[in-house]
PLY file of the C-alpha trace (Angstrom):
ply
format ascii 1.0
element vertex 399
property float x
property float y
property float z
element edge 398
property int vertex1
property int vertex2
end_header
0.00 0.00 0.00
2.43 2.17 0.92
4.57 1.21 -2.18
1.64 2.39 -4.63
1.50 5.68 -2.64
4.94 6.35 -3.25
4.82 4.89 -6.95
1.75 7.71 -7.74
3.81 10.61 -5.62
6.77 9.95 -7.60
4.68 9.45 -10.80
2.69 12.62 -9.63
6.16 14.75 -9.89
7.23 13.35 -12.90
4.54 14.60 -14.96
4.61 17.97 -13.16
8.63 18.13 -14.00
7.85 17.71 -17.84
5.37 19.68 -18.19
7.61 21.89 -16.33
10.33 20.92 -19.04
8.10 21.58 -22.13
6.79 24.90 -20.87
10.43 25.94 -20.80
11.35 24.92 -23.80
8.47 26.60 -25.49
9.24 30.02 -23.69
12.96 29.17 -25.23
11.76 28.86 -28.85
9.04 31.97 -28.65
12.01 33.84 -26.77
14.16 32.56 -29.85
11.92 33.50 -32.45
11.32 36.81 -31.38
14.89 38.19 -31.33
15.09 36.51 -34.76
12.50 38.60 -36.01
13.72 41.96 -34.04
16.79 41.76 -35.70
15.59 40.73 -39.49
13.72 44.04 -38.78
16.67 46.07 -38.07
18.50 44.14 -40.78
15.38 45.43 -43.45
15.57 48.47 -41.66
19.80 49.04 -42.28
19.21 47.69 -46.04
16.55 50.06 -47.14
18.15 52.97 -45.75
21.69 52.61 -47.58
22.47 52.34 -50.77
22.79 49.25 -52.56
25.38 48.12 -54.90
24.38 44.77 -56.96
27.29 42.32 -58.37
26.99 39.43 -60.51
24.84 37.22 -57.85
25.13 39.30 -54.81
24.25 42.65 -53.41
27.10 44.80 -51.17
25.76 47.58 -49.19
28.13 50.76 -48.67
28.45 50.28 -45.00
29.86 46.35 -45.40
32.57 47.66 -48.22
33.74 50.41 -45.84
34.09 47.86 -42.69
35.83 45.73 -45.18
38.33 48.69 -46.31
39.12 49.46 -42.54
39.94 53.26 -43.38
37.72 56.40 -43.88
39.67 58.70 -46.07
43.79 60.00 -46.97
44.23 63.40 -46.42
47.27 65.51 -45.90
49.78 62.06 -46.62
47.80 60.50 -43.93
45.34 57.27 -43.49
42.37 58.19 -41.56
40.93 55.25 -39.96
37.93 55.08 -37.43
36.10 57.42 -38.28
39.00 60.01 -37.56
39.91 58.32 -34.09
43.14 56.54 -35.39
46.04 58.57 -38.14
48.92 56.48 -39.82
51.79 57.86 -41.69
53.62 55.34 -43.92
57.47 55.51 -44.73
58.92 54.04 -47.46
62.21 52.55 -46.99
65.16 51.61 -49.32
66.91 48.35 -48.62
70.57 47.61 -48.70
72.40 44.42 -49.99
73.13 43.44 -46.37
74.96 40.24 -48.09
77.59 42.28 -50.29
78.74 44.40 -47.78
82.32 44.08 -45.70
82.25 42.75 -41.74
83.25 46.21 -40.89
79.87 47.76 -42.80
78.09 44.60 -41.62
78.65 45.49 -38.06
78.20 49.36 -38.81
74.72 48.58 -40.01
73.60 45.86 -37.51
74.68 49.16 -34.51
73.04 51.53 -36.56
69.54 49.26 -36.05
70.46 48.83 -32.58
70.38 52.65 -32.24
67.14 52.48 -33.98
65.43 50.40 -31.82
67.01 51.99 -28.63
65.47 54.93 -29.97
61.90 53.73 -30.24
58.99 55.23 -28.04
55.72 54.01 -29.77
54.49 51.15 -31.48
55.66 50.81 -35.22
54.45 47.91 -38.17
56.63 46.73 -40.54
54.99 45.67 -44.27
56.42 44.40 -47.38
54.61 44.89 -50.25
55.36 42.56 -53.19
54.69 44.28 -56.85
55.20 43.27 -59.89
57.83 45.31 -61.85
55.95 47.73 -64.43
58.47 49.10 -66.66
56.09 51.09 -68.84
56.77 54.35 -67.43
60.06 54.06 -67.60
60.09 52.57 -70.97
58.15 55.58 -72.43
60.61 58.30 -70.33
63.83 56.07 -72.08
61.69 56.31 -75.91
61.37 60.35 -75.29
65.46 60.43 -74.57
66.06 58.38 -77.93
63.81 60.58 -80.04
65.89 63.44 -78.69
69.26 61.69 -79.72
67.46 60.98 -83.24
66.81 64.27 -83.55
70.26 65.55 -82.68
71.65 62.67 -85.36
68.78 63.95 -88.07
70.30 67.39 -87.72
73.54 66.42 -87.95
73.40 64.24 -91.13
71.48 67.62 -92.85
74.41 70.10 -91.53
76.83 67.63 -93.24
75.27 67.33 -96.17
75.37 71.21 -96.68
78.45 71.50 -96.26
79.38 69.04 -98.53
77.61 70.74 -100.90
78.46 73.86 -99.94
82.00 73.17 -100.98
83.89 76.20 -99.41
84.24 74.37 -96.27
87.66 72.44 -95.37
88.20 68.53 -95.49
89.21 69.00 -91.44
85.28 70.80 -90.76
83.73 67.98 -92.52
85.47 65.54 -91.19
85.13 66.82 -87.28
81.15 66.36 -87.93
81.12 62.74 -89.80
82.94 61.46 -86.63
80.02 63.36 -84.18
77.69 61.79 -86.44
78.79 58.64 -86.07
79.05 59.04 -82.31
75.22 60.11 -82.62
74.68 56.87 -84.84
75.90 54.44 -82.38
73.97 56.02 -79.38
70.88 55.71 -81.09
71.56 52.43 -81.86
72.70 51.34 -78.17
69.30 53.13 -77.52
66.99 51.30 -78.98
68.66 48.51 -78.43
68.17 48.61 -74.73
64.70 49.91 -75.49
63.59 46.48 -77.73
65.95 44.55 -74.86
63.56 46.22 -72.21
60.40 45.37 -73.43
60.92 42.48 -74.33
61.66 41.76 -70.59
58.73 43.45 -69.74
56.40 40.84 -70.93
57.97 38.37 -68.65
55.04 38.54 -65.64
57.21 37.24 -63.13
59.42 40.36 -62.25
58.58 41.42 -58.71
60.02 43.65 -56.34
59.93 44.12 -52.63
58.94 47.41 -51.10
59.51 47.83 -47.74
57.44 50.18 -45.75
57.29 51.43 -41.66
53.41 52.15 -40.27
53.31 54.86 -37.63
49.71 55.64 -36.31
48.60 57.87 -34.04
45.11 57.56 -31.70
43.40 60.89 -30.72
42.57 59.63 -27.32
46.06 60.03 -26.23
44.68 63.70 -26.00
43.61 64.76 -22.37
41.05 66.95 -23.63
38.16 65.97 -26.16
37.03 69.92 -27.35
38.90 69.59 -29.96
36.89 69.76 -33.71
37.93 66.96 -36.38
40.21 69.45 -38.17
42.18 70.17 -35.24
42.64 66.94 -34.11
43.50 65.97 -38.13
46.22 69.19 -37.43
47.68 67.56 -34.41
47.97 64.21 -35.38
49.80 65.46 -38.31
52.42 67.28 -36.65
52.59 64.22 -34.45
53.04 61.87 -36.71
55.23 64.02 -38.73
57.52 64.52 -36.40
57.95 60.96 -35.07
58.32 60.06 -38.90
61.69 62.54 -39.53
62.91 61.33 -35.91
62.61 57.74 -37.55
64.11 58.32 -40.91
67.26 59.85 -39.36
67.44 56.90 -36.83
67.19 54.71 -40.38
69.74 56.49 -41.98
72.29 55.38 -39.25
72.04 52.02 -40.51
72.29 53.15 -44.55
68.48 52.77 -44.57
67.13 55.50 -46.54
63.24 56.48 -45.91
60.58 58.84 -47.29
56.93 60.03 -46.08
54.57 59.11 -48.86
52.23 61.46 -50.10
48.51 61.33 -50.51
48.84 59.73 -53.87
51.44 57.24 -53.23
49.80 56.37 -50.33
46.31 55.57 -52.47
48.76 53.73 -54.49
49.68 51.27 -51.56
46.55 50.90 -50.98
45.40 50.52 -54.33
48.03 47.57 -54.33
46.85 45.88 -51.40
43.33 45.52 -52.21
43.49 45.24 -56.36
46.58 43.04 -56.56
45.73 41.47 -60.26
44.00 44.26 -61.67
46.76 46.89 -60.84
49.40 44.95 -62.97
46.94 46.53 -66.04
45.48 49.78 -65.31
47.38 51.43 -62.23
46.67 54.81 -59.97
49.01 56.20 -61.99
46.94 55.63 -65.35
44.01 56.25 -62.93
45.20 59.91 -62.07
46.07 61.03 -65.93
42.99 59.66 -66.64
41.12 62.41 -64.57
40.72 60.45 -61.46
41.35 63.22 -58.82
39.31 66.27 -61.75
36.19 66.14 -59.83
37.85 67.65 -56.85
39.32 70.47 -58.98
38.03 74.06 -57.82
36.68 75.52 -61.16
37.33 79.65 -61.56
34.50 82.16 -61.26
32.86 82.94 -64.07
33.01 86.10 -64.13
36.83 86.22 -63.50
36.76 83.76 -66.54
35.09 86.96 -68.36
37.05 89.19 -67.02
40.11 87.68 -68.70
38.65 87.10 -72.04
37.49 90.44 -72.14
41.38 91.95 -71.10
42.33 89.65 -73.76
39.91 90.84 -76.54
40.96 94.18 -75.42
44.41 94.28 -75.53
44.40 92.44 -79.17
41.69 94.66 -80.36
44.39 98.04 -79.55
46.85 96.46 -81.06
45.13 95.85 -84.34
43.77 99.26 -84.81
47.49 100.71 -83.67
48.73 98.70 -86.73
45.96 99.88 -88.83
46.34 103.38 -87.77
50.62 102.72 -88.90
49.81 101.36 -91.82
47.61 104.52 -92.90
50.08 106.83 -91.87
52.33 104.26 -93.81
50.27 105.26 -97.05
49.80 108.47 -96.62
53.54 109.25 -96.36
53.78 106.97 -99.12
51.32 109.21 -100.94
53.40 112.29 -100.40
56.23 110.58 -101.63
54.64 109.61 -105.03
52.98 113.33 -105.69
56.53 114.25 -105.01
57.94 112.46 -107.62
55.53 113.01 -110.15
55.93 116.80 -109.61
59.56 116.82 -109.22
59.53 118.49 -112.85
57.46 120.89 -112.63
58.65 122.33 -108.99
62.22 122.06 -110.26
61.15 124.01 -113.71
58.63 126.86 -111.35
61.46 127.33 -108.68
63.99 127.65 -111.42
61.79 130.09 -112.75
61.59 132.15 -109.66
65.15 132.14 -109.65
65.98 134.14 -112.73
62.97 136.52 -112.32
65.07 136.94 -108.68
68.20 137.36 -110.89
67.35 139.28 -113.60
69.82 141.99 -113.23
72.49 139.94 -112.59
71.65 137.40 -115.84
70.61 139.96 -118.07
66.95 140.53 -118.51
67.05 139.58 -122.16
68.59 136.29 -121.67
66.52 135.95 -118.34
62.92 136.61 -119.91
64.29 133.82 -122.49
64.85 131.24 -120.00
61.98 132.22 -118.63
59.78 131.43 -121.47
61.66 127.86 -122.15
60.69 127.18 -118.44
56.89 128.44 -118.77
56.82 125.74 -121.62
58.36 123.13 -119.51
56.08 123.80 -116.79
52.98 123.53 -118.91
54.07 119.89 -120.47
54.57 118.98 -116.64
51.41 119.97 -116.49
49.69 118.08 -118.80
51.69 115.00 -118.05
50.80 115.34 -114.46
46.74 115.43 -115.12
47.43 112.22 -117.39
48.95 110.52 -114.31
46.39 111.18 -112.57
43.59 110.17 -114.74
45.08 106.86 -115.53
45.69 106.35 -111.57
41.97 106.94 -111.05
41.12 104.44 -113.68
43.33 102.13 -111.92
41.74 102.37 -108.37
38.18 101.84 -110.03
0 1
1 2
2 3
3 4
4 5
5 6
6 7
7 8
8 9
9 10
10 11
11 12
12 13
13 14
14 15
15 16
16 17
17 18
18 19
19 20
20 21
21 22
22 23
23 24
24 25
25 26
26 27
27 28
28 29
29 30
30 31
31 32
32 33
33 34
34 35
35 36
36 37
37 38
38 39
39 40
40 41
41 42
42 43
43 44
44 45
45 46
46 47
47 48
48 49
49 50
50 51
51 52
52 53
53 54
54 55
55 56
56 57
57 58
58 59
59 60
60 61
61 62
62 63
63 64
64 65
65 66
66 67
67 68
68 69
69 70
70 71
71 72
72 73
73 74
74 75
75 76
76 77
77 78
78 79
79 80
80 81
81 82
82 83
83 84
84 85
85 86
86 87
87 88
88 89
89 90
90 91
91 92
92 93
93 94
94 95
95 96
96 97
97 98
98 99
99 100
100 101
101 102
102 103
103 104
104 105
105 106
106 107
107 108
108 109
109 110
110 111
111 112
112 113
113 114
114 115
115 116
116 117
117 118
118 119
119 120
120 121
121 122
122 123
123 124
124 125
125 126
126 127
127 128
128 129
129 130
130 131
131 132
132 133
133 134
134 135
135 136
136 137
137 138
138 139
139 140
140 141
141 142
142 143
143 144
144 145
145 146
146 147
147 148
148 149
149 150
150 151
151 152
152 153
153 154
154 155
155 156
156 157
157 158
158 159
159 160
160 161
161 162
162 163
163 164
164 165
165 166
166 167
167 168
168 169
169 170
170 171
171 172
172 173
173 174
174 175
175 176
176 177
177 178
178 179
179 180
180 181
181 182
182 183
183 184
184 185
185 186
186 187
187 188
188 189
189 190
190 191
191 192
192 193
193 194
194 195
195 196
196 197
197 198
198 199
199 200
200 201
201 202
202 203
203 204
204 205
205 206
206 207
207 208
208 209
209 210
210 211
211 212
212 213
213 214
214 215
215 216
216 217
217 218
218 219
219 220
220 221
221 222
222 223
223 224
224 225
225 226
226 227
227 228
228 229
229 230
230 231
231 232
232 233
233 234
234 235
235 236
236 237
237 238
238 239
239 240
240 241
241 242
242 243
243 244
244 245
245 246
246 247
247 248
248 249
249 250
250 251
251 252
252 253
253 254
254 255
255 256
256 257
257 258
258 259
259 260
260 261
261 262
262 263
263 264
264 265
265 266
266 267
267 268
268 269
269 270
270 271
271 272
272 273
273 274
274 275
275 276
276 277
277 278
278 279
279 280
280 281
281 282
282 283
283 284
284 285
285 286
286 287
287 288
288 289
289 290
290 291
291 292
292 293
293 294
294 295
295 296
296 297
297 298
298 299
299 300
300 301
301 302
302 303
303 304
304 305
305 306
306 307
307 308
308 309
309 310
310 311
311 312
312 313
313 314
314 315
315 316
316 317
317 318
318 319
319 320
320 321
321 322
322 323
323 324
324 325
325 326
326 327
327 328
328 329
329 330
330 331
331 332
332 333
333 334
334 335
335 336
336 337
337 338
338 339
339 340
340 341
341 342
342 343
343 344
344 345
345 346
346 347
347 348
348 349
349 350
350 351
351 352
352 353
353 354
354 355
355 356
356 357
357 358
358 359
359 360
360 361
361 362
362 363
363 364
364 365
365 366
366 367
367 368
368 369
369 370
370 371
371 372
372 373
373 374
374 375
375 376
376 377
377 378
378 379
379 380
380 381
381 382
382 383
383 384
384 385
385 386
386 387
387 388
388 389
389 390
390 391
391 392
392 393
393 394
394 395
395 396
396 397
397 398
């Protein structure tokens, strides 16, 4: 009897305990289901407020891109991460052929790092970059030098040939600039040799070089004070970081490590690097830049300065036109004098010769003056006549 009591107690419990159990478990699954659906909700919510930017088979919001990226912005040859909270400064170092020096530089430069890292008060990070070699630029700098030197031998070859033909020039002259022009001749030759050598080598895709680079960063919360704007705290971590960057280049350069701050653009280039590995081997930040990648931050001029300008310019040409107008008439009208001049010369000569002996009558003798005078009266007429001719046929001309 007593065993059945205990066997429906214990039986009694059981049942309570599961249904304990399975009221637990489905507070568990409706507590479960509702956070699911809060946060789809804020999910939709996140989604349909930012912009979205579709792919091939998926869709990348701007916010996921930017947490992927890890920085905000590069401004003044600096990496703003955080949302301005964290500045890095990137040096650039050259290497040195560690294995081709003597013990005595060996031990020189293995002090020299010792100094360096004596000399360290703040976290640095080291990176190598790995690049592939692209020798366009440098082919297309070494193609402008040869044109120049083409040039120079084109010139050459037509100064001899003149004075070959000239023939008043000595055997030595000629002979001075055949040997320049076959000094020319052989550079241009050695030129494009190395050029053809060059890219030929250029198409081999498995030329890479090492670039070593130091990462200094700078957090504005090491600032006691937080009343600082964003472009004052931009200002300070730049001088910061600045100055911890020239105290670490001359520490470098005491173990015959040479280092430079990038800029802004080689700095986008590093970056550039990192995240487009395969695609920068084709179109680079350099193409990027001549391209017109940084135009649409260009500050255009006024438009009315832009007036301004053309109108000083219209001006200006405008006065000097009419001023050589205005010399050309008085050109022509001098020139005019000149020609009535010389179409009259007869007759002036023939009426002031005239003048003269009626002046000088007493002294010629008036007979042989009033003579004289009479051959020059006839002379004066013919001028006459011969002068309205001139000028008839000259206004038959101009119409």
């Amino acid at each position: 009897m007593e065993n059945d009591m205990i066997t429906r107690m214990l039986t009694i419990a059981l049942a309570i305990m599961v249904v304990i159990l399975f009221a637990l478990i489905a507070l568990y699954i409706f507590l479960r289901m509702k956070n699911a659906k809060n946060n789809e909700d804020k999910k939709k919510k996140e989604f349909e407020s930012e912009e979205v930017v579709k792919g091939n088979d998926k869709e990348y919001n701007k916010q996921s891109i930017f947490s992927f990226m890890e920085f905000e912005d590069i401004i003044d040859n600096m990496i703003e991460i955080k949302k301005g909270k964290k500045y890095s400064m990137v040096i650039e170092c050259q290497g040195v052929n560690y294995d081709l020096m003597s013990n005595v530089e060996k031990v020189g430069v293995e002090e020299g790092f010792q100094q360096f890292l004596n000399t360290l008060r703040y976290p640095i990070q080291i990176y190598i970059q790995t690049r592939t070699v692209n020798l366009e630029s440098s082919i297309e700098t070494y193609k402008d030098k040869v044109r120049e030197v083409e040039d120079k031998y084109n010139k050459t070859l037509y100064e001899l040939k003149k004075m070959r033909e000239a023939g008043y020039y000595s055997e030595e002259q000629i002979q001075k600039l055949e040997i320049e022009s076959i000094k020319q001749k052989n550079l241009l030759d050695y030129g494009k040799d190395i050029i053809r050598n060059t890219e030929n080598m250029s198409k081999n895709r498995n030329i890479l070089n090492k670039k070593y680079y130091i990462v200094i960063s700078y957090y504005t919360e090491e600032l006691q004070k937080d009343n600082y704007d964003k472009d004052e705290l931009r200002g300070m971590a730049f001088s910061e970081l600045y100055t911890r960057a020239q105290s670490l280049i001359r520490a470098l350069a005491s173990s015959s490590v040479r280092g430079k701050v990038l800029n802004s653009i080689q700095l986008a280039e590093l970056l550039y690097m990192a995240y487009n590995r395969d695609e920068a081997e084709t179109y680079n930040i350099e193409k990027a830049v001549k391209a017109g990648l940084m135009e649409m931050y260009s500050v255009s001029q006024d438009i009315f300065e832009k007036k301004l300008k053309i109108l000083d310019e219209q001006i200006q040409n405008g006065a000097i036109d009419i001023a050589n107008a205005n010399i050309e008439k008085a050109k022509t009208k001098l020139q005019q004098m000149v020609e009535r001049k010389e179409n009259s010369k007869e007759y002036l000569m023939a009426k002031m010769a005239r003048q003269i002996l009626e002046d000088n009558k007493d002294y010629v003798g008036k007979d042989i003056a009033e003579e004289a005078i009479m051959e020059l009266n006839k002379q004066i007429e013919n001028s006459k006549k011969s002068k309205r001719k001139g000028v008839k046929k000259n206004e038959k001309i101009q119409k």
